[in-house]
TORKELUM-529996 format. One record per residue (C-alpha): x, y, z. Coordinates in steps of 0.5 Angstrom, whole numbers, plus 500, padded with zeros to 3 digits. Each point is the difference from the previous one (the first is absolute). Last residue first. Example, Ala and Ser with C-alpha at 12.3 -4.5 7.8 and 13.67 -1.06 7.14 Angstrom:
2
527498514
498493502
END
This chain:
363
895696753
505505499
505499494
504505498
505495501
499496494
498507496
508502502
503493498
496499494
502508498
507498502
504499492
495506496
503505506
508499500
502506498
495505502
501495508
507502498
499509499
496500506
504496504
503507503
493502502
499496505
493495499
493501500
495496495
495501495
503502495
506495501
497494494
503505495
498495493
503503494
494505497
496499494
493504496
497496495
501500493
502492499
507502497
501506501
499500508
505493500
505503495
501505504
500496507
505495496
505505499
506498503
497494505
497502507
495496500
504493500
501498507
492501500
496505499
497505494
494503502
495501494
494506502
494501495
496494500
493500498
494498504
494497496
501494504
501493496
502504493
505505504
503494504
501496493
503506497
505501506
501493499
502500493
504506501
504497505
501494496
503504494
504503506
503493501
501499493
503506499
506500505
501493497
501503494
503506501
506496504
505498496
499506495
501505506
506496502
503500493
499507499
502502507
507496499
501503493
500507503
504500505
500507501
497503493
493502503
492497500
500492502
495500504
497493501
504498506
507504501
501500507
494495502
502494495
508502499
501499508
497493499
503498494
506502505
498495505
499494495
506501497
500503492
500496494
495506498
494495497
502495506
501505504
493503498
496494501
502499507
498507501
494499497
498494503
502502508
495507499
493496499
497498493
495493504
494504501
496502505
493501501
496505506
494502500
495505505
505501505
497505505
499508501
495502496
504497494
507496499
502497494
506495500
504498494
505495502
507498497
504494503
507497502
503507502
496505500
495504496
495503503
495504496
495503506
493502496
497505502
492501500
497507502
498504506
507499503
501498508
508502498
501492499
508498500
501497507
493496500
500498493
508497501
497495505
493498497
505499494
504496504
496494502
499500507
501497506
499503507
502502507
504494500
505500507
507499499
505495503
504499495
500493499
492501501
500506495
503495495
496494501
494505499
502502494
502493496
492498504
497506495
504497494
498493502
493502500
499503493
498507500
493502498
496507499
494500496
498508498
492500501
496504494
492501504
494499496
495503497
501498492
502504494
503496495
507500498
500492499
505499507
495505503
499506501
497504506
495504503
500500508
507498503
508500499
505498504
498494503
505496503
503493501
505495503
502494499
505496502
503495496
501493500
493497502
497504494
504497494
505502495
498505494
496505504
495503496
495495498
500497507
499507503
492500497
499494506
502505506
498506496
492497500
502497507
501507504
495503495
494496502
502502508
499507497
495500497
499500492
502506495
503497493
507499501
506502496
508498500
507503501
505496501
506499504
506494501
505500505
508498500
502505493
496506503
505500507
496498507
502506504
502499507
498505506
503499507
499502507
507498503
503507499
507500502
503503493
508501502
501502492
505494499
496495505
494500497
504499493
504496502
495496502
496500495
506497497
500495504
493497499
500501492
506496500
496495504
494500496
504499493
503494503
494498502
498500493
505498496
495493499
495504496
493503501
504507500
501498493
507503497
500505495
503506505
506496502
505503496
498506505
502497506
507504500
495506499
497499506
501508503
499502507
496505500
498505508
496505504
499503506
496505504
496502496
494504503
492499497
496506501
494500505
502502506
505494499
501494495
506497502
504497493
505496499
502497493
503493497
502499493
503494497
504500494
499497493
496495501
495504504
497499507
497506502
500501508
496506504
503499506
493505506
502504506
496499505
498507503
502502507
496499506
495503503
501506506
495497504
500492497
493497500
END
């Protein structure tokens, strides 16, 4: 026992996107979590790569460019943790939500062992599954009835993903805390302990995904292939534009296209980018929807987050399009930090909220 205790350990949360990677370091003291350092390297270079299978031969290669520039990236924000947390993206995991009937404990274990087949597309003994009951009592099933049983929330991650993560932490010499899947991560940094569902829309680069967050936990999570990468790399085909500045005109002029200053180039994108924008909030809706019919409880927050968030205009479009209340992610409420970064962590917020729950991360 140490007279004078020891300082806290700090904790690097890591998001492994494919448009940047993101690092964040947090020391939880006197009950309030500190900053004491972040950083972005951008990946953008790579992003032609987005299509490519991460079963295919490129593979280790990618694995090695991924394990230098988490080190920049370590090394430019002079990050010294070696407790870390990595968050497993959407795209390279699998969830779903599935209804049992009430049964014993030990008789749960099998049962959802044996109903995860149905549900993860390729076999058990490549995966590492997880689970966890999210809801209990009286509840629907797939059909709608009402049962007494328990709503369980599957988790998996494919063993090769997991084994990728963990040779880069090793090369690196760090120590895995935990890995997550990215929802649980932003969830923990973005839930305010609401006494309503909300539902966490993150729109990144390579995938889209709709979460709803209630009573404090993930209780659904699904993704979709509509993700920030293809509407830029559709806008500067549309536009005859370079990639980057596609890029600039996606967030600068979004779906706003109100004003005479260059007025036909916010036409064209706001026409460019409408439909995808809309099929992406029709899945929302769909999904709130479905929570709703399954549990009753209506969704009335919508937080935007993801590289994407804070596009011109797409949070109003949001709130009037599906009639709930929006906000662009701020994943620093719960976090201390000088007060000279406030205005760049504002501005950076939707991007780091991975990072930022990934480092919140205690147990």
């Amino acid at each position: 026992m140490a007279i004078f205790g020891s300082k806290p350990k700090s904790i690097l949360g890591v998001d492994i996107g494919t448009s940047s990677i993101k690092v964040v370091q947090l020391r939880k003291s006197e009950g309030k979590f500190k900053l004491e350092t972040y950083g972005e390297i951008s990946t953008l270079g790579y992003v032609e790569r987005l299509n490519e299978s991460f079963q295919s031969s490129s593979l280790k290669n990618l694995e090695a460019i991924t394990r230098e520039m988490i080190k920049l990236v370590i090394e430019r924000s002079r990050a010294d943790a070696k407790n870390v947390v990595m968050a497993i993206p959407v795209f390279s995991s699998f969830t779903s939500v599935i209804e049992m009937p009430e049964m014993a404990e030990k008789e749960l274990n099998r049962a959802v062992e044996f109903e995860a087949r149905k549900y993860i597309p390729i076999p058990l003994s490549e995966v590492v599954l997880d689970w966890k009951v999210v809801d209990s009592g009286t509840i629907k099933d797939e059909n709608s009835k009402t049962i007494q049983g328990k709503r369980v929330l599957l988790i998996a991650a494919p063993k090769e993903v997991v084994n990728k993560y963990t040779r880069i932490a090793d090369a690196l010499s760090l120590r895995i805390n935990a890995l997550e899947l990215e929802s649980f991560s932003f969830a923990r940094s973005l839930s305010q302990d609401e006494e309503k569902p909300i539902c966490v829309l993150d729109i990144g680069a390579r995938a889209t995904s709709f979460t709803v967050i209630d009573k404090n936990t993930v209780q659904m999570s699904h993704g979709l292939d509509i993700a920030g990468a293809e509407m830029t790399r559709i806008l500067a085909s549309s536009l005859g534009i370079a990639f980057k500045r596609a890029e600039d005109f996606k967030l600068t002029h979004g779906i706003n296209n109100s004003g005479s200053e260059e007025a036909v180039d916010k036409k064209e994108t706001k026409e460019t980018l409408i439909t995808l924008i809309d099929e992406i909030l029709n899945e929302s809706e769909r999904m709130m929807n479905s929570y709703y019919l399954k549990t009753n409880r209506k969704i009335e927050k919508l937080i935007l987050n993801g590289g994407s968030a804070q596009m011109e205009g797409l949070r109003e479009y949001t709130e009037k399009k599906l009639n709930v209340k929006t906000f662009v992610a701020d994943p620093w409420t719960k976090v201390a930090y000088l007060p000279g970064l406030e205005k760049n962590l504002k501005e950076i917020g939707p991007e780091f909220s991975v990072a930022v729950g990934a480092a919140m991360r205690e147990d």
